[in-house]
N, CA, C and O of each residue as an XYZ file, in Angstrom:
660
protein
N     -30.899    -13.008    -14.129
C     -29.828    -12.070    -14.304
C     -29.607    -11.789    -15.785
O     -29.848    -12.561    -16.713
N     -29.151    -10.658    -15.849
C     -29.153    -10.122    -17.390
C     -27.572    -10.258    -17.979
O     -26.595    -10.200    -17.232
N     -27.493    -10.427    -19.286
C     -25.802    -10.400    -19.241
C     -25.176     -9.642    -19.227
O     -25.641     -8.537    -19.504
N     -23.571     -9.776    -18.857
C     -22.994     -8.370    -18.553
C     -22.702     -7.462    -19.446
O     -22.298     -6.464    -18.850
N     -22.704     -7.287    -20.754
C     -22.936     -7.047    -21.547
C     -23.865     -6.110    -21.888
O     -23.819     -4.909    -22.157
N     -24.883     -7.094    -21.799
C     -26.331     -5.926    -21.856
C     -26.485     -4.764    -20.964
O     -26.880     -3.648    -21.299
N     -26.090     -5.194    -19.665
C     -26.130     -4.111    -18.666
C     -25.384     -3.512    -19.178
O     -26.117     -2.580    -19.507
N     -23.919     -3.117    -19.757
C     -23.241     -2.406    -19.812
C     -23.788     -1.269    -21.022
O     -23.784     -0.043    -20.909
N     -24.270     -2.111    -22.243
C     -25.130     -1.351    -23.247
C     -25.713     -0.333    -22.437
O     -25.336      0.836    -22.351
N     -26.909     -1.021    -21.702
C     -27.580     -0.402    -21.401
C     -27.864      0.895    -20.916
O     -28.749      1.722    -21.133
N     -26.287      0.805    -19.785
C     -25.823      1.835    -18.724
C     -25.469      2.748    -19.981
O     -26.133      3.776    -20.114
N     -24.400      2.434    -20.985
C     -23.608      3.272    -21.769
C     -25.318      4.110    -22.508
O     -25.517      5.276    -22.166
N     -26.095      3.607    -23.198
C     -27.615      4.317    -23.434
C     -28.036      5.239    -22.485
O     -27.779      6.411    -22.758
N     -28.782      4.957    -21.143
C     -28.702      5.902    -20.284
C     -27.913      6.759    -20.181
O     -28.405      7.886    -20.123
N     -26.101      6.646    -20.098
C     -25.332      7.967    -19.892
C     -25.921      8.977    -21.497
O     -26.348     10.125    -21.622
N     -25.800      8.449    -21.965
C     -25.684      9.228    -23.630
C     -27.292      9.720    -23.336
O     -27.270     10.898    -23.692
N     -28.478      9.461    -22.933
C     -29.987      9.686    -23.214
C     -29.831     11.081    -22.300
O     -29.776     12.238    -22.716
N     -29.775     10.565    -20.839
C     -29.594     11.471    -19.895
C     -29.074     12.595    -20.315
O     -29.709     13.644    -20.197
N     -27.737     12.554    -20.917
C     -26.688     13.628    -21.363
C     -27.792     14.539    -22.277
O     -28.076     15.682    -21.917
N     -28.335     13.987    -23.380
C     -29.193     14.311    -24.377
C     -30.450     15.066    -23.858
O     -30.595     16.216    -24.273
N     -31.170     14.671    -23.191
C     -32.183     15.130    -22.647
C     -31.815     16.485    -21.704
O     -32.408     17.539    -21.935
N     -30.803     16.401    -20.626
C     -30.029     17.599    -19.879
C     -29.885     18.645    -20.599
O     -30.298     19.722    -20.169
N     -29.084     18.522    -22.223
C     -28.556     19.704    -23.133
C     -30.051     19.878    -23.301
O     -30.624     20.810    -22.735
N     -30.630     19.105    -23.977
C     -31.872     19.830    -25.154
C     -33.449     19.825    -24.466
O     -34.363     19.817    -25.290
N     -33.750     19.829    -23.312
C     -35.005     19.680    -22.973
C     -35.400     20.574    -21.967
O     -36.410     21.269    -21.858
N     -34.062     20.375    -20.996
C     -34.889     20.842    -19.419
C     -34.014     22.261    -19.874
O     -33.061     22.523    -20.607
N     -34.836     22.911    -19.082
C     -34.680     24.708    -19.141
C     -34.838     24.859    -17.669
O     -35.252     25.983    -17.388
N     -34.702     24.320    -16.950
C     -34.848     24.923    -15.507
C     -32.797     26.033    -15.281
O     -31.592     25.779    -15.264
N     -33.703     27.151    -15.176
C     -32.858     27.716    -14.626
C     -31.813     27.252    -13.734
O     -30.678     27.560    -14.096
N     -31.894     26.709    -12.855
C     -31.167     26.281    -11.746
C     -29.532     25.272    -12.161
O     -28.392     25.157    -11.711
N     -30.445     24.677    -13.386
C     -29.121     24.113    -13.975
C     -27.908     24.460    -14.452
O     -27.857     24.739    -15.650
N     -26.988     24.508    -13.857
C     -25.462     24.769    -14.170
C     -24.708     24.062    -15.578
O     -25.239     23.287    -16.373
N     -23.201     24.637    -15.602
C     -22.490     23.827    -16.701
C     -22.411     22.306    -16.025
O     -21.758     22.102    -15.002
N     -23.178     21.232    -16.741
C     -23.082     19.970    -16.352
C     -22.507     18.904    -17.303
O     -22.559     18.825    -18.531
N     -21.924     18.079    -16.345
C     -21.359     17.070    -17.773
C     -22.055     15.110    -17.313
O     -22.270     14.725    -16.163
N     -22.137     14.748    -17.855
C     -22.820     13.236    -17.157
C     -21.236     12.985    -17.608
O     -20.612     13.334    -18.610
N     -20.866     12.227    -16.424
C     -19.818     11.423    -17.012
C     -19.732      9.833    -16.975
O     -18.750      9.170    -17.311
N     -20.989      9.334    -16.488
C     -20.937      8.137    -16.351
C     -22.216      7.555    -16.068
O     -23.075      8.430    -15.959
N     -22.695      6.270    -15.893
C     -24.262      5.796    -15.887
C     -23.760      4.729    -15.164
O     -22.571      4.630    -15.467
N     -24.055      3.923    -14.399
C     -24.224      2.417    -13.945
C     -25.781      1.870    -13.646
O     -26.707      2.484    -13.117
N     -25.748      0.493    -14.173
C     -27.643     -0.123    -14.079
C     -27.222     -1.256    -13.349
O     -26.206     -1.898    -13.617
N     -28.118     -1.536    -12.294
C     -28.353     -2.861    -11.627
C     -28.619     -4.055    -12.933
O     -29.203     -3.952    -14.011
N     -27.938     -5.135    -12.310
C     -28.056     -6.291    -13.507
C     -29.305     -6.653    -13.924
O     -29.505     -7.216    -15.001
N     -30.698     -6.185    -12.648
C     -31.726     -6.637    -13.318
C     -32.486     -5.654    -13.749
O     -33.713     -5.615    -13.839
N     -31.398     -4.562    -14.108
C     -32.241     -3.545    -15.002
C     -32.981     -2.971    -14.491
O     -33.859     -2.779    -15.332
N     -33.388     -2.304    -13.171
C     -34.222     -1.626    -12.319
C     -33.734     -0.262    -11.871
O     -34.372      0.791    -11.884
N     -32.729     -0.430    -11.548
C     -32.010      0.615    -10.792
C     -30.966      1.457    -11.365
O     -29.895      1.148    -10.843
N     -30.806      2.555    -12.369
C     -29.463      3.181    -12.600
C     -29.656      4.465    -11.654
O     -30.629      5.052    -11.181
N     -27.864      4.663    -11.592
C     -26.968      5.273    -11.030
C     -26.313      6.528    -11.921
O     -25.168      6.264    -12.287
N     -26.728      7.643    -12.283
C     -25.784      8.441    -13.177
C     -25.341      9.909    -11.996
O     -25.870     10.649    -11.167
N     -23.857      9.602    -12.732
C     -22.726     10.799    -11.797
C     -22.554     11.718    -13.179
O     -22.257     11.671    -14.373
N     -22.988     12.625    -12.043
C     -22.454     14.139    -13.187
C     -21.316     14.940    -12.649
O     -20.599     14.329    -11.856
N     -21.064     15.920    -12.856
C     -19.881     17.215    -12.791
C     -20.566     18.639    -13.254
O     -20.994     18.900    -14.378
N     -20.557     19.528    -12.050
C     -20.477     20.928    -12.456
C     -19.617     21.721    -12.316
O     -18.738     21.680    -11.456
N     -19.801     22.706    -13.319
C     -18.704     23.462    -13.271
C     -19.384     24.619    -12.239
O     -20.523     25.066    -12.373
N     -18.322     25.044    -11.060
C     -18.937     26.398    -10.432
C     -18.948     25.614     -8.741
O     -18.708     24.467     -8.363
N     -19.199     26.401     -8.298
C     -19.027     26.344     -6.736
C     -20.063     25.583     -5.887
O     -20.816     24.884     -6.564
N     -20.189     25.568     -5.079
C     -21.183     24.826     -4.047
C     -22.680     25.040     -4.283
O     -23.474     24.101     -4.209
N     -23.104     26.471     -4.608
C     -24.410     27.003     -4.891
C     -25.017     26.312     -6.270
O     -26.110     25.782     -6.468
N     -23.741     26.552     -7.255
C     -24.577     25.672     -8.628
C     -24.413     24.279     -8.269
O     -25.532     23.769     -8.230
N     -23.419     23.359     -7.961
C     -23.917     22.149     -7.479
C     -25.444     21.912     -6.742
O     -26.114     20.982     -7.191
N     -25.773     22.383     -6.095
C     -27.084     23.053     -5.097
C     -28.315     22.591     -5.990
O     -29.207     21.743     -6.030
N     -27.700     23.898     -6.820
C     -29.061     23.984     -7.644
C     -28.876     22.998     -8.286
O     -29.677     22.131     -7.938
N     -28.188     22.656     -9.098
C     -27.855     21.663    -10.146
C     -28.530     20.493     -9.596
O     -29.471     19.968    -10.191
N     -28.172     20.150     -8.701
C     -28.705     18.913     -8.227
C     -30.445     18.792     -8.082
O     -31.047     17.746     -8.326
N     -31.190     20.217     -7.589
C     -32.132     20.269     -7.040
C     -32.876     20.365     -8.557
O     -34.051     20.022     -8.686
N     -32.387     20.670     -9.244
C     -32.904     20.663    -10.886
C     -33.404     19.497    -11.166
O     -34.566     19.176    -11.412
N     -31.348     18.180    -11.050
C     -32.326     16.854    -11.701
C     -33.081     16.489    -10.822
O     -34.137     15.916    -11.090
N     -32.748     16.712     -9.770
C     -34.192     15.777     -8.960
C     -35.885     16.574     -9.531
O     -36.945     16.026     -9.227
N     -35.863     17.315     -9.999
C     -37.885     18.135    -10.396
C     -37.591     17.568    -11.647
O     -38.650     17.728    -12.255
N     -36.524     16.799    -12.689
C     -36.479     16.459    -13.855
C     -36.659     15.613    -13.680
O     -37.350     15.298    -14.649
N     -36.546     14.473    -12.855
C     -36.167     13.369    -12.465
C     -37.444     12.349    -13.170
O     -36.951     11.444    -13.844
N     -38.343     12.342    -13.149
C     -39.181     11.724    -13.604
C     -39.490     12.005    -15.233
O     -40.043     11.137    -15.909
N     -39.174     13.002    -15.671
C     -39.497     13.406    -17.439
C     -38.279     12.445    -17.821
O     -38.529     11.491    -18.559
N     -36.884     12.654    -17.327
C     -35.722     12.089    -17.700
C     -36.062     10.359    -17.265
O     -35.293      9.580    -17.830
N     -37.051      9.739    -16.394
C     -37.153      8.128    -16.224
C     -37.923      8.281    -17.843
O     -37.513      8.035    -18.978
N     -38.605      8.557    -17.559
C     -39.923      8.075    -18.770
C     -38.888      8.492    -20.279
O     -39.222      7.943    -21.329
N     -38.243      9.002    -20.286
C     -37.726      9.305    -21.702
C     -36.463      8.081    -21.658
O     -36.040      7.628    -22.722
N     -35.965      7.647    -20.443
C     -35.267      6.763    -21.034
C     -35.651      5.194    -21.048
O     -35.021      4.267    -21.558
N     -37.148      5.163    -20.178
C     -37.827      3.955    -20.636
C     -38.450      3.594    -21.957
O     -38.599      2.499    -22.498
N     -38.822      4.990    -22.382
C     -39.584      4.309    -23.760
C     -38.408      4.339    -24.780
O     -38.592      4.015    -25.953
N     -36.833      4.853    -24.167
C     -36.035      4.621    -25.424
C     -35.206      3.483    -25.066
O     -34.374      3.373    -25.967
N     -35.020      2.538    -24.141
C     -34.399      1.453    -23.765
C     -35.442      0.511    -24.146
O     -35.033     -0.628    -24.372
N     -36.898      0.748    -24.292
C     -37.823     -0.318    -24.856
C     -37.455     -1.661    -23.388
O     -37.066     -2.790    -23.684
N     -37.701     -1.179    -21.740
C     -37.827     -2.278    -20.909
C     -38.650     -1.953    -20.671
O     -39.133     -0.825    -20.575
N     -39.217     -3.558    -20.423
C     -40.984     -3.487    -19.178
C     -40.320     -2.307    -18.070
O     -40.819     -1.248    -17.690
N     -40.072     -2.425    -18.005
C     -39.420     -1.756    -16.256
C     -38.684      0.074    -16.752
O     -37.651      0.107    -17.421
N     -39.202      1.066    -16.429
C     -38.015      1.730    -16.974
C     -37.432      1.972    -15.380
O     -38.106      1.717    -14.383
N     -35.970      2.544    -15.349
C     -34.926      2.246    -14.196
C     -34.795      3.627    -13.503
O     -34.408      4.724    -13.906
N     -35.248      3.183    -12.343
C     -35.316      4.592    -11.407
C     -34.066      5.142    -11.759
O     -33.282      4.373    -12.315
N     -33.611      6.617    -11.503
C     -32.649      6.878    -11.325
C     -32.362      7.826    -10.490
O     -33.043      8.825    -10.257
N     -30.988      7.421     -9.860
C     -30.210      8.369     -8.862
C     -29.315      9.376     -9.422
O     -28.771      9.089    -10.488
N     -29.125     10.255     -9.005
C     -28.440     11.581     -9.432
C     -27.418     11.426     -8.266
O     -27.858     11.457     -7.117
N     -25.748     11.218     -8.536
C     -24.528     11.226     -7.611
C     -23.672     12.626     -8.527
O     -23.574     12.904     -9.722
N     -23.124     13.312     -7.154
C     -22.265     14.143     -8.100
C     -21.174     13.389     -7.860
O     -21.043     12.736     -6.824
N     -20.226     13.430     -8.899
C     -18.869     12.846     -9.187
C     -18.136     14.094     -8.418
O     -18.648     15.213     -8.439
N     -17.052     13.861     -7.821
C     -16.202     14.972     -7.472
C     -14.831     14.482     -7.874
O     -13.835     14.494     -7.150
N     -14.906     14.046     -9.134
C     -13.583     13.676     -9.651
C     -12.528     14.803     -9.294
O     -11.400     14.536     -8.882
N     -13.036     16.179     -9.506
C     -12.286     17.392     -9.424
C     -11.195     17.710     -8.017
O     -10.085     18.233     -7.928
N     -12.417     16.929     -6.741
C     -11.630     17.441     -5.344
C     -10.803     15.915     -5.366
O      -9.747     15.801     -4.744
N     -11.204     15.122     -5.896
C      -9.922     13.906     -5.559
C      -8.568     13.850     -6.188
O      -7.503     13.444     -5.724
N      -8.979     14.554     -7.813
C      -7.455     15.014     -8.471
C      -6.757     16.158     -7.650
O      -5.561     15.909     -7.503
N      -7.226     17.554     -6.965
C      -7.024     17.975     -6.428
C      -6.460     17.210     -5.101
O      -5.235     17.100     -5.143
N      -6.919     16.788     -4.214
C      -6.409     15.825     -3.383
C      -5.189     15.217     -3.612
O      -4.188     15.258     -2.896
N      -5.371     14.579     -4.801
C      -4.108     13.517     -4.724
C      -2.818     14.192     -5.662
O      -1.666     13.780     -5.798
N      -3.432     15.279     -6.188
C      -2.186     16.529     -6.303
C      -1.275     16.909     -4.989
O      -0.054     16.870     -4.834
N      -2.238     17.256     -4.188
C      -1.663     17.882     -3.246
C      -0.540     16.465     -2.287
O       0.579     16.606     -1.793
N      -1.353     15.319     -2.335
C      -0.444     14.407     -1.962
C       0.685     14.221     -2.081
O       1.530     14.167     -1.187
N       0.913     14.019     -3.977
C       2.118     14.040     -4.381
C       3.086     14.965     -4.608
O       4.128     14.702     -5.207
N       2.700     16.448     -3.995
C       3.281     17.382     -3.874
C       3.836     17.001     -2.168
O       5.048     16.883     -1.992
N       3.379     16.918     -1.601
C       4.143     16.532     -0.274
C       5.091     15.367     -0.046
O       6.052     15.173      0.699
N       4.310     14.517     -1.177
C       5.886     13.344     -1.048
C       6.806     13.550     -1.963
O       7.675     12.725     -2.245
N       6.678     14.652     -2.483
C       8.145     15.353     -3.788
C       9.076     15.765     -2.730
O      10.275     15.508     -2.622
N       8.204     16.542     -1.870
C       8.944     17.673     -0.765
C       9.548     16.770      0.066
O      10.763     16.896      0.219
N       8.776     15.573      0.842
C       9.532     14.844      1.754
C      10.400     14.051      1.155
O      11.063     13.432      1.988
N      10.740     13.753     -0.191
C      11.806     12.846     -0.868
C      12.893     13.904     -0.881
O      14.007     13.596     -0.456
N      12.626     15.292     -1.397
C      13.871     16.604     -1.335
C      13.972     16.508      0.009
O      15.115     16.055      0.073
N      13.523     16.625      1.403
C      14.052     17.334      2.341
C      15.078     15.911      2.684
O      16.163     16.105      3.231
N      14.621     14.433      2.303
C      15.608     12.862      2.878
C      16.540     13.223      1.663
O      17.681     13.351      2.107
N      16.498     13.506     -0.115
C      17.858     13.833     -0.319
C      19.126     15.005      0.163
O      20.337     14.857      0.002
N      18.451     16.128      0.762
C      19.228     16.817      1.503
C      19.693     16.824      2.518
O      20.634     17.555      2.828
N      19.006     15.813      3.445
C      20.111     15.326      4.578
C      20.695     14.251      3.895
O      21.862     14.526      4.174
N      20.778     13.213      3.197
C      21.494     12.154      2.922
C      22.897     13.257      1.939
O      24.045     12.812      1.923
N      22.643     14.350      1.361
C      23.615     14.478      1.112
C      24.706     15.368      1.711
O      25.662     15.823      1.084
N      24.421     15.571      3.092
C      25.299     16.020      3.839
C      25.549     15.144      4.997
O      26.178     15.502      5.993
N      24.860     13.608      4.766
C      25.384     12.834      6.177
C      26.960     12.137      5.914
O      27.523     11.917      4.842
N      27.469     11.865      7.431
C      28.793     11.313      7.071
C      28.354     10.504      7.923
O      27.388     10.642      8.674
N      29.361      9.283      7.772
C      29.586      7.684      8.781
C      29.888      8.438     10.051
O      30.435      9.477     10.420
N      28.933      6.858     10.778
C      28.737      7.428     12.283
C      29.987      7.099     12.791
O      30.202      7.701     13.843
N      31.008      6.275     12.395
C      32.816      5.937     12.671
C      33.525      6.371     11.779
O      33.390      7.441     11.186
N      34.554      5.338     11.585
C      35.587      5.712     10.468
C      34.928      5.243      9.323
O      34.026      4.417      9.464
N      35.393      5.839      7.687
C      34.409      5.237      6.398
C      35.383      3.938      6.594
O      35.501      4.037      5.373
N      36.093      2.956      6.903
C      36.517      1.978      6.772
C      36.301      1.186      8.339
O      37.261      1.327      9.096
N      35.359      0.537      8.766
C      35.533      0.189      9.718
C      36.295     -1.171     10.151
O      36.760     -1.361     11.274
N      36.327     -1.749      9.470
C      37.284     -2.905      9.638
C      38.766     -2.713      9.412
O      39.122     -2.289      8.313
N      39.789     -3.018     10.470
C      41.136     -2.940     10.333
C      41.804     -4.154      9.608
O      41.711     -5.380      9.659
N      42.632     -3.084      8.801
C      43.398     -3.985      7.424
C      44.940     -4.602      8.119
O      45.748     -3.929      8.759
N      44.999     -5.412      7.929
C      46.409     -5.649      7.877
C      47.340     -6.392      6.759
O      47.184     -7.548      6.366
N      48.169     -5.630      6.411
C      48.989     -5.818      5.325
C      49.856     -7.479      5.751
O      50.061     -7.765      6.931
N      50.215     -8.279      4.776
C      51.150     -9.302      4.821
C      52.205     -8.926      4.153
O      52.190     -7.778      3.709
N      53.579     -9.916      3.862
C      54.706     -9.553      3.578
C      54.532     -9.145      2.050
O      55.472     -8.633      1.442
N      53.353     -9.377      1.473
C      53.641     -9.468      0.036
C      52.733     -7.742     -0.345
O      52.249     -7.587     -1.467
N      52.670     -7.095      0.262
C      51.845     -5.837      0.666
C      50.431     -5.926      0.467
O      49.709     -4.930      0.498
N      49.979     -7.177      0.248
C      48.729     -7.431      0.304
C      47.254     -7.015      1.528
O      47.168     -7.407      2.692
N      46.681     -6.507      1.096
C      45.707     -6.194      2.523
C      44.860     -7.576      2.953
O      44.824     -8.625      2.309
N      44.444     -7.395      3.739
C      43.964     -9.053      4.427
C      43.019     -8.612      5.699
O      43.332     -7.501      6.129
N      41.945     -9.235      6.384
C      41.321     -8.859      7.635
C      42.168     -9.592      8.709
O      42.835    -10.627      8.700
N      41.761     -8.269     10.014
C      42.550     -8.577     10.970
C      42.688     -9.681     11.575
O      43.547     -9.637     12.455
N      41.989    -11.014     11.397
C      41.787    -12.371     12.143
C      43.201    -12.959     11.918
O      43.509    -13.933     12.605
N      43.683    -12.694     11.438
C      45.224    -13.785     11.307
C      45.455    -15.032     10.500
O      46.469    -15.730     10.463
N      44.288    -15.179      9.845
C      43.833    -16.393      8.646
C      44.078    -15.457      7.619
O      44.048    -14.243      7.414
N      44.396    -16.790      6.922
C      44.221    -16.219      4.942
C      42.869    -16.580      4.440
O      42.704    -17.786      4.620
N      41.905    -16.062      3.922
C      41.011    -15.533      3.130
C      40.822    -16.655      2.563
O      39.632    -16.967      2.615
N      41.642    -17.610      1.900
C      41.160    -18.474      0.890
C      41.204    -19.909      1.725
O      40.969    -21.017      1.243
N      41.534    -19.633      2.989
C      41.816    -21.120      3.632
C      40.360    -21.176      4.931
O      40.377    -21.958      5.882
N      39.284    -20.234      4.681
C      38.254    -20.040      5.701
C      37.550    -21.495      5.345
O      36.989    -21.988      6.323
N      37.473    -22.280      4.119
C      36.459    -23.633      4.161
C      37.329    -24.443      4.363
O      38.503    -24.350      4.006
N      36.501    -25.865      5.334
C      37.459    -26.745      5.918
C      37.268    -27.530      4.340
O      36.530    -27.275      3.389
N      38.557    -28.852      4.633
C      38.422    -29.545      3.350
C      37.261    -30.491      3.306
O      36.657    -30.782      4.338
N      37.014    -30.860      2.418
C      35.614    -31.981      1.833
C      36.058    -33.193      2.116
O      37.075    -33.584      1.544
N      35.539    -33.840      2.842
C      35.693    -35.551      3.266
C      36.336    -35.549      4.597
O      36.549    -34.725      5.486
N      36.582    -36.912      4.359
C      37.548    -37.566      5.765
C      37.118    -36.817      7.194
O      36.298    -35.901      7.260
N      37.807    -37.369      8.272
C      37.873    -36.909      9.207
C      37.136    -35.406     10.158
O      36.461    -35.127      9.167
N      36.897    -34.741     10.766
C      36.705    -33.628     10.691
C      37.422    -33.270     11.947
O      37.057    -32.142     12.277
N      38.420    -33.832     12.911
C      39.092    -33.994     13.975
C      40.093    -33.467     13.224
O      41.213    -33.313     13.710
């Protein structure tokens, strides 16, 4: 196993080579506005993973994609002899759709804005399902209010010790 570290170099090289090679090499028509936004490499250095982004609709994704794959092999060999491994690292082409998940989770939190407004607008027209005081008060001689049980308030704990008869 390689350290994590290195893999991470490594991956971060690939995103930046890939990126490099995409702008300045390949001319295939088919290729759209693309951005690499990321690289991941298996720890034993065999296998990377790079996610891109296009700009434009379903058709340039299409193409875009069908591009790196006929690049796909100029772009291994250019980033094996610049990573200097025995091995250079296949790579997969993922599109990122960062775009439809921010979208997504826009739209989420637009519906739980709405369902928090529509629970503050009934809460601010609900009233008590009885009276707002439901417990009956009763006054003593000293005009004091008190609950209806017929005890005083401060005599509810029995005393500490002795007896309990």
């Amino acid at each position: 196993m390689s350290d994590p570290a290195k893999v991470r170099r490594h991956a971060e090289r690939v995103r930046e080579l890939v990126a490099s090679v995409v702008r300045s090499q390949i001319k295939d028509p088919r290729l759209g506005m693309i951005t690499i936004t990321d690289a991941r490499i298996t720890a034993d250095l065999r296998d990377a993973t790079v996610f891109y982004t296009v700009l434009g609709d379903a058709a340039a994704q299409a193409g875009t994609a069908a591009a790196l794959e006929s690049a796909k092999g100029m772009l291994r060999s250019t980033v094996g002899k610049a990573l200097g491994l025995r091995h250079s690292p296949t790579l997969t082409f993922v599109l990122d759709d960062v775009q439809d998940q921010v979208k997504h989770i826009d739209d989420l939190l637009a519906q739980a804005r709405n369902a928090d407004a529509e629970v503050q607008r009934l809460a601010a027209r609900a009233e008590y399902a009885g009276e707002p005081q439901p417990y009956r008060l009763e006054e003593d001689e000293d005009g004091e209010a008190r609950d209806g049980d017929g005890d005083e308030d401060e005599d509810e704990t029995p005393p500490r010790g002795g007896d309990p008869r």
